[in-house]
VEXDREN-2710 file (C-alpha; in Angstrom, 1 decimal):
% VEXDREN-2710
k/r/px/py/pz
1/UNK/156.4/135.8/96.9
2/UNK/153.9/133.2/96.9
3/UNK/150.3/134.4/95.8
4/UNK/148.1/134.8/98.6
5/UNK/144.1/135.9/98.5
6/UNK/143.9/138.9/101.2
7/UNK/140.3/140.0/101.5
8/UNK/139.3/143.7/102.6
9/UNK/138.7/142.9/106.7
10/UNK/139.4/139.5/106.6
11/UNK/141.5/136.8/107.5
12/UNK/144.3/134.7/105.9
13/UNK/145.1/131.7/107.4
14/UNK/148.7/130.0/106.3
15/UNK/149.5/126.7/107.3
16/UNK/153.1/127.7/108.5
17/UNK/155.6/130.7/107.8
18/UNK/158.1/127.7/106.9
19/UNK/155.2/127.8/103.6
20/UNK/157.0/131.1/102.6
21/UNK/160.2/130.3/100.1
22/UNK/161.7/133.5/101.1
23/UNK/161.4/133.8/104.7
24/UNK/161.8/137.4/105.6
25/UNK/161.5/138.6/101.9
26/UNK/158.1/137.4/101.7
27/UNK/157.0/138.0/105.2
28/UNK/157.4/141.4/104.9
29/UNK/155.2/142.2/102.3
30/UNK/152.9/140.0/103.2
31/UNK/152.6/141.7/106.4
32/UNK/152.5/145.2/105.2
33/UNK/149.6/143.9/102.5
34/UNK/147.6/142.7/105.2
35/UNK/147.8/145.8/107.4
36/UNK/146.8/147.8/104.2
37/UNK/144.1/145.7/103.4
38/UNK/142.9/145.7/107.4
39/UNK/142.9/141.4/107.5
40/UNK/144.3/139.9/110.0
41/UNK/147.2/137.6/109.3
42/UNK/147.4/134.0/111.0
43/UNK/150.1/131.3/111.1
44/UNK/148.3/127.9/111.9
45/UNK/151.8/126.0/112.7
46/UNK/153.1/128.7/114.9
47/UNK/149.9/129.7/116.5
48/UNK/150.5/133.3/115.5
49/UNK/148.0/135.9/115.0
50/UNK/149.2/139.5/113.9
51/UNK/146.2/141.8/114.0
52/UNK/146.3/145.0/111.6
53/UNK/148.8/146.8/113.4
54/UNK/150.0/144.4/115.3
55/UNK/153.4/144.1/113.9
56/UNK/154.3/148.1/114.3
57/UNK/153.3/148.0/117.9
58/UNK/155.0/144.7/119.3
59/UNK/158.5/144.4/119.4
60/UNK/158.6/141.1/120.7
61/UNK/156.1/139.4/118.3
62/UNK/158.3/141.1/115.2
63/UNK/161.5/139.4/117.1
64/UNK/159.6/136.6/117.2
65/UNK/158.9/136.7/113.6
66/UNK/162.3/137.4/112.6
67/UNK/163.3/134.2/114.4
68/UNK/160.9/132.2/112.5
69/UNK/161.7/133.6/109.1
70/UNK/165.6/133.5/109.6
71/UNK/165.3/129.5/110.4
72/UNK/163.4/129.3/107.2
73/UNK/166.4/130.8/105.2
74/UNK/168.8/129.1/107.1
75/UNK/167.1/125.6/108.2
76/UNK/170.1/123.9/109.6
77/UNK/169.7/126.7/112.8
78/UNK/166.9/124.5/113.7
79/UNK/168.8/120.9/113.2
80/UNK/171.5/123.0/115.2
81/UNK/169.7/123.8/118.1
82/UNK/167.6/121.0/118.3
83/UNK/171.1/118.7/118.6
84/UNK/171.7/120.9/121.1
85/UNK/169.2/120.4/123.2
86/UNK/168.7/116.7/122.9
87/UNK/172.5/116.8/124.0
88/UNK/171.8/119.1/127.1
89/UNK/168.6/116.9/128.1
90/UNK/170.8/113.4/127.8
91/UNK/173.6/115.4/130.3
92/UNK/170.9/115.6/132.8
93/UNK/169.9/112.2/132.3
94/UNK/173.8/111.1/133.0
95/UNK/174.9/112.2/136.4
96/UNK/178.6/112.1/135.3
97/UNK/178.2/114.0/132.5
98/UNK/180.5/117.5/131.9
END
């Protein structure tokens, strides 16, 4: 895990969870080290703020999370969906399209 400053009711401020070389390995414990240490966690990039606590009591905001640090193990997700969608906008741009 990347070294990280976490100051006693503070704030750490990362410039994007795709900074993290382990996704989910590192998010983790980051996580829990900020909870223990009462700082709040943010994620400039994603525009995600996890409060102290936070991440026990939302279920949708550790989903969303687990999204994030699964496409940074597995980056061609991204590349995947994003054809995807590029392909589902151009269908509606084509009438004829199936």
């Amino acid at each position: 895990m990347a070294e990280y400053t976490i100051e006693k009711d503070g704030t750490l401020t990362i410039g994007s969870i795709f900074e993290l070389r382990d996704g989910f390995f590192d998010l983790s414990p980051l996580i829990q080290n900020c909870k223990v240490q009462n700082c709040t966690l943010r994620f400039e990039n994603e525009g995600i703020t996890i409060k102290p606590g936070d991440y026990d009591a939302d279920l949708g905001l550790r989903a969303q999370l687990t999204t994030y640090s699964m496409i940074s193990a597995y980056p061609q997700a991204a590349i995947d969906y994003t054809r995807y969608c590029f392909g589902l906008a151009d269908k509606k741009k084509d009438p004829n399209a199936v």
